[in-house]
N, C-alpha and C positions, 0 to 999 in steps of 0.2 A: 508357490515357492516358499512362500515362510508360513510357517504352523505358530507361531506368535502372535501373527496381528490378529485380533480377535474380531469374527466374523460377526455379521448382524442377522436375525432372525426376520427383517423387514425387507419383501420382497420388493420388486420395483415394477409397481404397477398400479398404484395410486395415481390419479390426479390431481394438478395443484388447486387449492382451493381458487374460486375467480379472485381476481387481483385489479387493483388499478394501477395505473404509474403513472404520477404525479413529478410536476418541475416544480426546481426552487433558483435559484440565481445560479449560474456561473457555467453551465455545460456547452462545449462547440462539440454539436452533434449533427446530420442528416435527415435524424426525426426527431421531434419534440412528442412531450407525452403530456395527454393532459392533463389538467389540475386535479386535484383529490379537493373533497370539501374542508377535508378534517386532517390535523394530524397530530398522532396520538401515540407516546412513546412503546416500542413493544417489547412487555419485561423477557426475560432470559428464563423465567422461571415459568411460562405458558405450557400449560398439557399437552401431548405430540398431539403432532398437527403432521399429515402425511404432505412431508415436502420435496419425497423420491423423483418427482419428475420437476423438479426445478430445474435440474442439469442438464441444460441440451443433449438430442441424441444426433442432431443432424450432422452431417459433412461439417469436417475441422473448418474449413475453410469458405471462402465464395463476398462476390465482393457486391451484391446487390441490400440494400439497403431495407429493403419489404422484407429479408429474412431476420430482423432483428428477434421478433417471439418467436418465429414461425414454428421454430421447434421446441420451444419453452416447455411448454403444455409435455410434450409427449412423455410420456413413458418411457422406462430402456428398455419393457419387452413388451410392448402392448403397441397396440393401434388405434389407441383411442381417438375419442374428434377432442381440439384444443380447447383449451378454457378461457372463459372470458375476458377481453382486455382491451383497451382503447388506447387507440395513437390518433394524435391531432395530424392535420395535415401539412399544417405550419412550422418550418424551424425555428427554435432561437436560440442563439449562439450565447447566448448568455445567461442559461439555466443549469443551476445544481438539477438534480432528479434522483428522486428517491422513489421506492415502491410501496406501497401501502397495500397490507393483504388484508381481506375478510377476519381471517385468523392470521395471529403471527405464527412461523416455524417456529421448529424448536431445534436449538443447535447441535443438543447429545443426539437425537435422534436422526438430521444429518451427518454427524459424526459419524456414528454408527455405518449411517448407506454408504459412506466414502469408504468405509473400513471395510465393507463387504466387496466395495466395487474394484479395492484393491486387492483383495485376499490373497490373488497367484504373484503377489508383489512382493519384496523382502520389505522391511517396517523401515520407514524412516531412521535417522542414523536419533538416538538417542540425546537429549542438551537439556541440562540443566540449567535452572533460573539461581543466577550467582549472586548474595549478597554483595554491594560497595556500599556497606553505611559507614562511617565513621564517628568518631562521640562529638567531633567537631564540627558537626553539622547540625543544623537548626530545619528540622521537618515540621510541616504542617502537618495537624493534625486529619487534614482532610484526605482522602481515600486519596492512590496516587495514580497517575494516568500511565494506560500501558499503550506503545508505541511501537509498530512495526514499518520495518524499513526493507523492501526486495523487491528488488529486479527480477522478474518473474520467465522472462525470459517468450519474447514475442513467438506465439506461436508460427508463424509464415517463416521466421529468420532459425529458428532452431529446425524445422525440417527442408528449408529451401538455401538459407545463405550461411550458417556457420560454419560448418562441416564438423561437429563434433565428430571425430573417425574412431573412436572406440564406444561411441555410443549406439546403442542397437538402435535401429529405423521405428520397429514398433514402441521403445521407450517414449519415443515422443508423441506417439499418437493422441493425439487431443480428445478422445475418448474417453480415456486414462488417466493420462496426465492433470488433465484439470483436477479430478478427485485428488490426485497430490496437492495440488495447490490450497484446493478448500483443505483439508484436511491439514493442510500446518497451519492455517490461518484458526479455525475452527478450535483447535487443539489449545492456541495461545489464546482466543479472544481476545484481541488487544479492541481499545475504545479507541484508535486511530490507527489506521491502514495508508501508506504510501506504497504506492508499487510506480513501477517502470514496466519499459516493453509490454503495454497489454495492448492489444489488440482483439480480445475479446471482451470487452467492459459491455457493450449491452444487449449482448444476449447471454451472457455469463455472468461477470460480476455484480453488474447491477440487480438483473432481477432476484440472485440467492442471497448476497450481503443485505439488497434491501429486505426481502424477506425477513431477515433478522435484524432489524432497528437499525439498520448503519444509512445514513446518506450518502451519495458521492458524487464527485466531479470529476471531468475526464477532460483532460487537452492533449489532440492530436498536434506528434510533428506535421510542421508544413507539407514536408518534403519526405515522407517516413520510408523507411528502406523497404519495408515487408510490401509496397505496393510496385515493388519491382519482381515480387516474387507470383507463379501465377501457379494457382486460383491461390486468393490470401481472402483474409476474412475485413479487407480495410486498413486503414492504419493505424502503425502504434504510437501511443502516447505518456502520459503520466497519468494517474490517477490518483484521487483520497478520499478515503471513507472515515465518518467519523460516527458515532453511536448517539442516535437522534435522544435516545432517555437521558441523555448524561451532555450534553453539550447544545446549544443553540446557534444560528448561523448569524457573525457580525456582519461580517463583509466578504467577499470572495475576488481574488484579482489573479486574472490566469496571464502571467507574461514569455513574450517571444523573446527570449534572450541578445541582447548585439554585444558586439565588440566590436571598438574604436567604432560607434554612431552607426553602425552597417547591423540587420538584423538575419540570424544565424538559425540554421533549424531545430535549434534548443528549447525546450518551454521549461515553464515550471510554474507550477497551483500555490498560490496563497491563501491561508484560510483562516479568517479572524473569525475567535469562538468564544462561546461564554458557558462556563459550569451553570447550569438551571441550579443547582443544590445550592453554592456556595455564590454566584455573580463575579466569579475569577475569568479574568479573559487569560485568552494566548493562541497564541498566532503559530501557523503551521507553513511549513512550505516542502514542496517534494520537487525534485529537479530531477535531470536527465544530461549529462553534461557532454560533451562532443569524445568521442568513440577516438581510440587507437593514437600507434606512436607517432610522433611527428606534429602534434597537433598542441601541443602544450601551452603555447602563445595564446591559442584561442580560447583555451580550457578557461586560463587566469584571466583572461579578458570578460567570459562569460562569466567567469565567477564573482570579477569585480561588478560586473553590472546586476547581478542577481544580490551582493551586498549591498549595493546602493540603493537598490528598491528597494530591499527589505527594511531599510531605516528609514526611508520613506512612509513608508506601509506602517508599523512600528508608531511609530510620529506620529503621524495622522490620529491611528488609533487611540494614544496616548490622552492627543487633547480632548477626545470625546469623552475622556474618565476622568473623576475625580473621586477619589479616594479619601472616603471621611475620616476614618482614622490614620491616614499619615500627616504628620504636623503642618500645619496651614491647609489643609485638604488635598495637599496638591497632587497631582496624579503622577504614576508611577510608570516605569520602560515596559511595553509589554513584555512577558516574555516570550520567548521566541524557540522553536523548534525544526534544523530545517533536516530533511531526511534526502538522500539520493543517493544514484551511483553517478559519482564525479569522475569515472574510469581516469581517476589520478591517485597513483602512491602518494604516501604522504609525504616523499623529499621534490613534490613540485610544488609549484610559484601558486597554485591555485589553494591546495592547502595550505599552505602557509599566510592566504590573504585570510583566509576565515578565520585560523587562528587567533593571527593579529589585528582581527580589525574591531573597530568600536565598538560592535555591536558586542562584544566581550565573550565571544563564543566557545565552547570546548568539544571535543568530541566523545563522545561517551564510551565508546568503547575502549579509549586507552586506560579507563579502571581495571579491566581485566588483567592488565600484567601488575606484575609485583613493582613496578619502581611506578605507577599510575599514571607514566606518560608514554605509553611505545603503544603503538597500533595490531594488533591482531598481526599476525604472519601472515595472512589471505583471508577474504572473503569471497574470493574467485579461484576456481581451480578449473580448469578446460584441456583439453588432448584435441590438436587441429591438424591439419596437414602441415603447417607451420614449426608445430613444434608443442610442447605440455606451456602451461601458461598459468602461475601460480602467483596473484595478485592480492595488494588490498584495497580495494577499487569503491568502496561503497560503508557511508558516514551516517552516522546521526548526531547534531550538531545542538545542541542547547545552550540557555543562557544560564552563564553559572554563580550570575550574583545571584537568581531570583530560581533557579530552577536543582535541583539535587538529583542524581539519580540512584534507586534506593537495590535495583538489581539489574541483573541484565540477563539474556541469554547466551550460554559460551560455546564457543567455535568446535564442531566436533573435529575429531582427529584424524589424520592422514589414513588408520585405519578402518575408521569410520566411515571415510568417503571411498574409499576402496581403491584399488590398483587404475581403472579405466577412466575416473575422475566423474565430473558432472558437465550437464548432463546425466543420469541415468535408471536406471529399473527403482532405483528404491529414494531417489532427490529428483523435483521435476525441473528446477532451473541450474544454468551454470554459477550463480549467483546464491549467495548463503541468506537464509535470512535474518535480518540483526532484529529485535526486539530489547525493549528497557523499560523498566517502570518509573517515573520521573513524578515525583514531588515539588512542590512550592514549596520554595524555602519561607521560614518565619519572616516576620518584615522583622526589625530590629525595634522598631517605635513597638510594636505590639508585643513585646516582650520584657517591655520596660513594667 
């Protein structure tokens, strides 16, 4: 379909190198993987490494749990036998996992296979990385951390329950589709990944992100809708990856959201981290906040208890630090990053708690416009039986005494996304995705 996207000369018919998959704190899975010995950052700049069959080939869907590798290994046109890997027999509900390969991938090179695997695709809609510096800003010298935030869009719910109606059937085929996914992620490399609605995190996300240095954590809804859908691949949840070279793991806290003391089928991943380079902590959180109109009471209610934890969490963190060079030692607010889709415009009570509330948060995207407080026009555009649905439903939240953001990714345009919306042939979720490079601000004592 498009003579633009440029193809790859690497066919698909490599093997992955043997692999192990290793736990670390914090994942509610079905199967735990066992330990690795070692863990050793994997640079970006490794010689290819053929990583074409890290992409499952099997069936989008299927709800048995022994299928997590099963199709890992394969090839997209070969019949090879699988490569070697160990799963424990035991779960635990309370481990991160990360994969540790023989050899690491190498990311241009899946690039590349994504780029081939889309070719009868039209190119992704084009987005520039938008400077917001100001001379009134105080950055740290140190590299700045890149940040992506999207709802990726549960595979079970986009071919069984949304009803995109001008979305073609094969658009979504999870064949396909996936390589959209990788390939925006790929394209930005951000050193922190939030997603929503995934319901393929491990047989997909985790073994290709781990491939490439990143750890992650997954928490499933309780109650997740995609398990109403039949054959589905599980359910969906929240997920975060973070870049094992550049970050260390502090703490991990995966919470079930309540409102008024009752608990709701909301989660959200907390994730206290430390720069190895620099010994800079800060804290992450990705949420998932209650779907559709009518529900706005709960929104603000989940919202309120996801800020009450997080000052919690914050807290906690805080007293474990001291800070030699701030006056008396004393330790400092971490800073805080929280990313989701809140499917709340900005003129409800849920937004307006984050705003205002102590944790002193802003959202980053309102740099984008010219007065530096109005929120994007949409990050959601959909076509349902319902009716078109043009939204700004999904934040990235930081703390802006301690945290700056130095650019952002900007919203392509009504033409960009085209007449039938997303869903579609050349975007693989209904959902946009937000990316920003975010800086530590100077401490003020260290600049005296």
């Amino acid at each position: 379909m498009n003579t633009a996207r440029r193809c790859s000369v690497f066919l698909h018919r490599d093997l992955i190198a043997a692999f192990r998959v290793s736990s670390r704190g914090g994942l509610a899975a079905k199967t735990t993987f066992c330990p690795a010995t070692s863990l050793q950052p994997l640079p970006y700049n490794h010689p290819p490494h053929p990583i074409l069959s890290t992409i499952p080939t099997g069936h989008p869907m299927g709800t048995s749990s022994s299928r997590l590798f099963g199709t890992l290994a394969q090839p997209l046109s070969s019949s090879a036998p699988l490569a070697r890997h160990h799963i424990c027999p035991d779960p635990d509900p309370d481990q991160d996992t990360y994969l540790e390969m023989d050899a690491p991938a190498n990311p241009e090179q899946l690039l590349r296979q994504c780029e081939e695997a889309l070719r009868r695709r039209p190119a992704r809609p084009h987005r520039d990385l938008v400077s917001t510096r100001t001379d009134c800003c105080y950055y740290s010298a140190e590299p700045s951390v890149r940040v992506m935030q999207w709802n990726i869009l549960a595979q079970a719910l986009g071919e069984g329950k949304d009803g995109f109606v001008r979305c073609p059937s094969d658009a979504l085929d999870w064949q396909e589709r996936k390589y959209l996914i990788l390939e925006e992620i790929l394209t930005h490399r951000p050193d922190i990944v939030c997603l929503q609605e995934v319901d393929h995190y491990h047989d997909t996300f985790l073994p290709i992100l781990g491939s490439l240095g990143y750890q992650g954590s997954f928490l499933a809804k309780p109650r997740s809708p995609c398990l109403d859908v039949a054959p589905n691949n599980g359910p969906d949840g929240c997920a975060l990856f973070y870049t094992r070279a550049r970050f260390s793991p502090m703490a991990t806290d995966h919470l079930r959201l309540s409102a008024t003391m009752l608990p709701t089928n909301q989660v959200a991943i907390v994730q206290t981290l430390c720069c190895r380079a620099t010994g800079r902590q800060l804290c992450v959180a990705v949420t998932h906040l209650k779907a559709r109109s009518g529900w706005e009471r709960l929104r603000s209610a989940q919202g309120a208890d996801l800020l009450h934890r997080l000052r919690t969490i914050t807290c906690r963190a805080a007293t474990c630090t001291v800070d030699s060079d701030a006056p008396g030692g004393l330790s400092e607010d971490l800073p805080l990053v929280v990313c989701g889709d809140f499917n709340a415009e900005p003129s409800e009570d849920v937004y307006r708690r984050f705003l205002s509330s102590p944790l002193r948060l802003d959202s980053a995207y309102k740099l984008l416009s010219s007065d530096r407080q109005t929120e994007p026009a949409y990050t959601t555009w959909k076509i349902r039986p319902s009716g078109e649905s043009r939204s700004t439903l999904d934040y990235i939240w930081y703390s802006h005494d301690s945290l700056s953001v130095e650019t952002l990714l900007d919203i392509p345009s009504e033409e960009q996304i085209g007449p039938d919306r997303l869903p579609s042939y050349h975007y693989p979720s209904d959902h946009l995705s937000l990316l920003c490079d975010i800086s530590f601000r100077e401490r003020p004592h260290r600049l005296m």
